[in-house]
Steps between C-alpha positions, in 0.01 A plus 500: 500500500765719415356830321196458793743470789694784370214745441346415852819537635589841328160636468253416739299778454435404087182394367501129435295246337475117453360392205396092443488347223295145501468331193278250480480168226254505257338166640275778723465719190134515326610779218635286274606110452814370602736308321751395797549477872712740646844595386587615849599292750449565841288766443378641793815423677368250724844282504813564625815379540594643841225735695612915451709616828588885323443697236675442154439098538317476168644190387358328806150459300547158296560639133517845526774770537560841534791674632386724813162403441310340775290205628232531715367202665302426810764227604708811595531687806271748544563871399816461270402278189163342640143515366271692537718727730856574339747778474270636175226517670166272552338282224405154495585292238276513157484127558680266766758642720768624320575798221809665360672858546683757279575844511388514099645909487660697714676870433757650773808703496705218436283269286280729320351170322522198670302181447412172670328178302380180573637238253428096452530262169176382349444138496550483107601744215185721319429483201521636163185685419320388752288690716541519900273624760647667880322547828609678792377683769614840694453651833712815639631466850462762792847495682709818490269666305453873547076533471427726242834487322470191292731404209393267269608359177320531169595101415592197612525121331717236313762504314584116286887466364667175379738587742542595927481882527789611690458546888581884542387816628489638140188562258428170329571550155435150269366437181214295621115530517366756734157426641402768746181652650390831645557514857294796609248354673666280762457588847611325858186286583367348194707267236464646171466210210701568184489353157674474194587307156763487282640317179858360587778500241605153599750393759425698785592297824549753755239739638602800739231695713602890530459832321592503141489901436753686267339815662405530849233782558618574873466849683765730459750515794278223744766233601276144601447150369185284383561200652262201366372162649470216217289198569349227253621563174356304224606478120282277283498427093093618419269620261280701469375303167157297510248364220139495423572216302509342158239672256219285501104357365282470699118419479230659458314529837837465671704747713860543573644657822825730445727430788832715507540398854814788613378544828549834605468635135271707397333484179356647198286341243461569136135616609653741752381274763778424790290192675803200589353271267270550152180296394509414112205491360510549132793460246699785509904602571565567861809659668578601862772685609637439868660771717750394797527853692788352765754462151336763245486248217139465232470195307266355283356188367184459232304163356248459218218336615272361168168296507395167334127437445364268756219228392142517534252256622138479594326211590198676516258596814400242767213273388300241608438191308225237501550157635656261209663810299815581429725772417777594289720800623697590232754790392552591126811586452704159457830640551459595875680179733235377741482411866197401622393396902575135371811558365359384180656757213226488196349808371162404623374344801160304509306528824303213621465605867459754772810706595749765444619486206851732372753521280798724415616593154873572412584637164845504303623773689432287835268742647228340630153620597223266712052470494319304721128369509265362749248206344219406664274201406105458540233262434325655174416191329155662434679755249712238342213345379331763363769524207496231269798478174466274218611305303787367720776464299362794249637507150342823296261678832484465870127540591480682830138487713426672818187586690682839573266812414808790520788441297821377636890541397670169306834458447681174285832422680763250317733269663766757508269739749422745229163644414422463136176609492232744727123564425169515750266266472146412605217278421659288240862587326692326234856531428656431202815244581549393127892701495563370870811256543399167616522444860387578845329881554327683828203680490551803800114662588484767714177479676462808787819445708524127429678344204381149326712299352467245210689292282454415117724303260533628111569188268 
């Protein structure tokens, strides 16, 4: 803790503050998605390799370093290099018991820029192009400090090199990447959360915690420090990429929930809408674009939706037949597949019972649309035998008889459950059969809401 030691020392009466830096993995982060555990080990400095006695004992914490920096841990006496209570001042740890120290700027008579960091190696190497998301938090601390008299920096963050940045009291000048955040806002109760995201040029291994500045905007002529706490420090591979999916048909009837799922984003459809997730409807390009406030980064992502035609079927309106009768459900359209409540897969169905009767229809496009119809049976003998057909087989004319006063509806159904023929008949009807195909034909009468059924054979 040299360049703290020294100010205290020399200037007790100079504005000081502690500023801590926690960064946190991405395995707690619900902006975007990440790609890896943690880079850092030990992050919140939780293991040591010997418990701090002093100040400048850094390298104590298991994979860290730092020159004077120190290490505050509760396994140390209380008052020098303990938490909460430490020569800084009082904070508890972000999380667990322990935290890091550095006097990240300092400007005297004799060091009119001196700097502490925090250093460690990353558990591998980043890489090329790929993008990288960091967490950490901040919290000023309250000892020494002159009330009213603050002096704070504008920044503070990370700097990545291939290499170990020197250990000295010197601005840190690399050729690195530079992540750093405003500090403004930090003050000596709460822990202020910072976040950033950057693309790494490949073969960064090392990651130093400090200021980065060229320029330091400090008063003129005030001689003080800003002295910083650093606790959980997280570097992750992320991104902030996602996808509504492959353009896609759907069916007509159908819907398709759009599901960006970027917790924490916030989002704006192409209808100007900004709901999480989007209802398609109708066929249609659709594009949302998702904000992450915590890294200041937009992107995008869009899908054509289209529509196939879906099949139709109609088995017509619940009926009630008489005792004896039968009837054939059919559907017209013979290139439909079939499924009906048996299993059975013909175009038609012929009902001989009570019951529920469905089926569902699936065209080429495998959309698939359903009917179902209720079938009740009663004893109606007593109309049956009011309608009387003949000759049975026919050959030129089917003679139809009934004692029927009001006309009724006839329909001629074929094997193959299509109608070939419709007329109303009443007292007596004949139908010419002369150009009919020899075989086996229905006669369908509608009589008031009940339907009679007969059968005649053509030679």
């Amino acid at each position: 803790m040299t360049g703290f030691t020294y100010f205290c020392n020399q200037y007790m009466n100079i504005s000081k503050y502690i500023i801590i830096l926690l960064f946190l993995c991405g395995l707690t982060t619900k902006e975007q998605v990440i790609l890896s555990t943690n880079l850092v080990n030990n992050p919140s400095f939780e293991e040591y390799y010997s418990c701090p006695v002093s100040t400048n004992e850094m390298y104590k914490c298991k994979y860290w370093w730092g020159g004077s920096c120190e290490y505050y841990n509760t396994c140390a006496a209380p008052g020098g290099v303990s938490v909460p209570s430490n020569i800084a001042g009082f904070q508890y740890a972000n999380t667990g018991i322990a935290y890091a120290g550095a006097c990240i700027y300092g400007k005297s008579t004799i060091f009119p820029d001196f700097r502490e960091a925090i250093k460690t190696k990353l558990s591998d190497s980043l890489i090329k192009n790929k993008r990288y998301c960091t967490n950490f938090y901040i919290s000023l601390a309250n000892g020494d400090i002159q009330p009213g008299n603050y002096i704070i920096l504008d920044s503070a963050g990370m700097l990545f090199t291939n290499d170990s940045v020197q250990d000295n009291a010197l601005p840190i000048i690399s050729n690195g990447i530079k992540v750093q955040n405003d500090i403004l806002n930090i003050d000596t109760v709460n822990w202020l959360k910072i976040t950033n995201t950057f693309i790494a040029n490949g073969g960064e291994q090392y990651l130093t915690v400090g200021n980065f500045d060229n320029v330091i905007n400090w008063p003129s002529g005030v001689i003080g420090q800003d002295y910083v706490y650093v606790d959980d420090v997280s570097v992750c591979e992320c991104s902030f990429m996602f996808s509504l999916g492959n353009d896609t048909t759907l069916c007509i009837g159908e819907s398709l929930i759009l599901n960006p799922n970027m917790p924490n984003a916030t989002y704006t459809w192409q209808d100007g809408t900004h709901d999480s997730t989007y209802k398609v409807k109708q066929a249609g390009t659709y594009w949302v674009r998702a904000y992450f406030p915590d890294y200041n980064i937009t992107t995008t992502d869009t899908i054509n939706i289209n529509y196939y035609p879906s099949p139709l079927v109609n088995l017509g309106n619940d009926t009630t037949l008489c005792s004896g009768q039968s009837l054939i459900l059919i559907d017209t359209n013979q290139n439909y597949i079939y499924l009906w409540q048996d299993s059975s897969a013909n175009p038609t169905y012929n009902v001989t019972q009570q019951g529920v009767y469905w089926v569902i229809v699936s065209n080429k496009y495998k959309c698939k649309a359903s009917d179902t119809i209720n079938i009740n049976y009663k004893v109606c003998d007593t109309i049956n035998n009011l309608i009387y057909i003949y000759p049975n087989p026919a050959t030129d004319n089917l003679t139809i008889e009934t004692n029927f006063n009001e006309e009724h509806r006839l329909e001629i159904i074929n094997l193959l459950g299509q109608t070939i023929y419709t007329t109303y008949i009443g007292k007596k009807s004949i139908i010419n059969t002369l150009n009919y195909a020899s075989g086996l034909y229905f006669l369908k009468i509608y009589i008031d809401k009940e339907i009679v059924v007969k059968k005649f054979v053509k030679e």
